[in-house]
C-alpha positions, 0 to 999 in steps of 0.5 A: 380899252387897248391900254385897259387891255395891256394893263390886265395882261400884266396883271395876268403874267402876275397872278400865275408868278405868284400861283406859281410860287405858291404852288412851289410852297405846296411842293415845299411844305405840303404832306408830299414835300420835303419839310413835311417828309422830314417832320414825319420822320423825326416824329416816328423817330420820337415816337420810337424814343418814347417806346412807341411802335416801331415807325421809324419809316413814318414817311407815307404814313396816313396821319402826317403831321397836321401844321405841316398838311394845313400849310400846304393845303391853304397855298394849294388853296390860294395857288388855285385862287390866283390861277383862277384870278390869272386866267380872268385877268387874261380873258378879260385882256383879250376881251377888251383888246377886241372891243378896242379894235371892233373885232375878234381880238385874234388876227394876228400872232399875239392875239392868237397867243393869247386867245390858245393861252386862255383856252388853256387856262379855262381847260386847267381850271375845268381838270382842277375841279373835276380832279382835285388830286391833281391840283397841284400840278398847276405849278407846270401850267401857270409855268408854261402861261407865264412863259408863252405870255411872256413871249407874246408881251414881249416879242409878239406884242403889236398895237390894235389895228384893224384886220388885213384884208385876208382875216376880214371874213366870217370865217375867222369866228370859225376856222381860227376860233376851232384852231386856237380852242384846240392849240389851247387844250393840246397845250393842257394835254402836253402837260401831263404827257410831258410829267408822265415820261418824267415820272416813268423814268424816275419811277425807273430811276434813269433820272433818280436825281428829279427833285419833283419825281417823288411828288407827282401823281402816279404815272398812269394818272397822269398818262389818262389825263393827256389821252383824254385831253388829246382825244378831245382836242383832235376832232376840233383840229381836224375841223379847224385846220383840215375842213373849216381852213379849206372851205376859207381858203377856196373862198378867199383864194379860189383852191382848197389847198395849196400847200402854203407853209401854214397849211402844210405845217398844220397837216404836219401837226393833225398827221402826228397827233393821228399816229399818237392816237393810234399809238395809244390805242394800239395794246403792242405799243408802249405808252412811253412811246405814244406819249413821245408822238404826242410831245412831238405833235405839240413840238410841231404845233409851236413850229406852226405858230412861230416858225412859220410865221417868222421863218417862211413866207406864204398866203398866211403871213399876216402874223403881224410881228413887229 
């Protein structure tokens, strides 16, 4: 089962690289890429040539030309088909490490790694079919998968054993399960939020030169989408980290809070994404500047998961790093 396990997470790292590549294809020679712009515009120019009307600036225009839309839409298809397949492979990953080890599968850094991942994923696909015009902005996920599944193989990466005497508690189905459900869809919610300052300044023209700025979704779309996916995420925080984390912590150590490294990261994290939130709902203050609190809070939750772990020493330094 532990080998079946490693075997499906490779094939996971696989099918978001070749999502990614096909998502790179959608950006290529999809209506909005470049080798689609470029047809249109020739196109206009020989409909000008033949006394057509005047379209030199076919670019934008409602009828692109159909090979070129029917390319970009069948890899937009198959990119969606091989993330789905990704996030599968990897929910299976962890399904058979936890039944190779008698256990949730998430007692040390690599399982948690790979459970928030998974949740993330399930997170993407959920937005892909409730927002099927953002669809190809799966590109900067599978991205982000591959990247944090690649340092959870490779850096992360421990043999199935059993639980420390610390985790060895019902409690771990509660606190870590609400943490990794939330660090998941933050993961999702950095994302966009992270698109929609890219695209604010290309939309300014500070960054003109952004290959991608021209091909993503309207800033304010973008922008939507990561407050409702923080506005969701953060009660399920704040009952991990702030309630459920205590309620263990006194059962197991005998005090609620004892400002151990984790605790007082993740209080760092709940006090960032509370500013964001008020951020976003206060009118005087700009969306950039919110959406900055929240790449921050994110900034911090990396911090939690892997500066603390490798970098302090404390009551919760059971990450299991090899």
């Amino acid at each position: 089962m532990a080998a079946l396990s490693d075997a499906l997470l490779v094939v996971a790292m696989l099918g978001y690289l070749a999502s990614m590549i096909c998502y790179a294809a959608v950006y290529a020679f999809g209506d909005k890429g470049v080798v689609a712009r470029v047809a249109e515009r020739e196109r206009g120019r020989e409909l000008v040539g033949a006394g057509g009307p005047p379209v030199v600036e076919f670019i934008g225009s409602p009828e692109p030309v159909a090979p070129v839309r029917g390319r970009g839409a069948l890899a937009g298809w198959i990119a969606a088909g091989f993330l789905v397949l990704a996030a599968a492979a990897q929910i299976g990953s962890l399904i058979f490490r936890g039944v190779a080890g008698h256990r949730l599968p998430w007692g040390n850094m690599y399982e948690y790694v790979l459970a928030a991942t998974s949740v993330a994923a399930v997170a993407w696909i959920v937005v892909m079919v409730r927002r099927p015009a953002l669809r190809h902005l799966g590109l900067y996920v599978a991205l982000t998968q591959v990247v944090l599944l690649g340092i959870a193989g490779l850096l992360l990466y421990v043999p199935v054993g059993p639980l420390v005497p610390a985790l060895d508690s019902y409690w771990l189905a509660i606190h870590v399960t609400a943490v990794a459900i939330s660090s998941g869809v933050f993961l999702i919610g950095f994302v966009p939020a992270g698109l929609f300052l890219i695209k604010s300044a290309y939309d300014k023209g500070k960054i003109a030169g952004f290959p991608f700025g021209d091909r993503l979704p309207a800033a304010d779309v973008l922008e939507r989408l990561s407050f409702r996916l923080h506005a969701f995420a953060f009660p399920i925080w704040t009952f991990g980290a702030l309630i459920a984390g205590p309620i263990w912590a006194e059962s197991a150590w005998g005090r609620y809070w004892g400002w151990d490294p984790k605790e007082v990261w993740a209080f760092i994290s709940w006090i960032v994404y509370a500013g964001y939130l008020h951020a976003r709902a206060t009118p005087s203050v700009k969306k950039t500047t919110a959406t900055w609190i929240a790449v921050l809070g994110f900034l911090t939750m990396l911090m939690n998961l892997f500066g603390v772990n490798i970098f302090f020493t404390g009551l919760h330094s059971y990450g299991g790093l090899p």
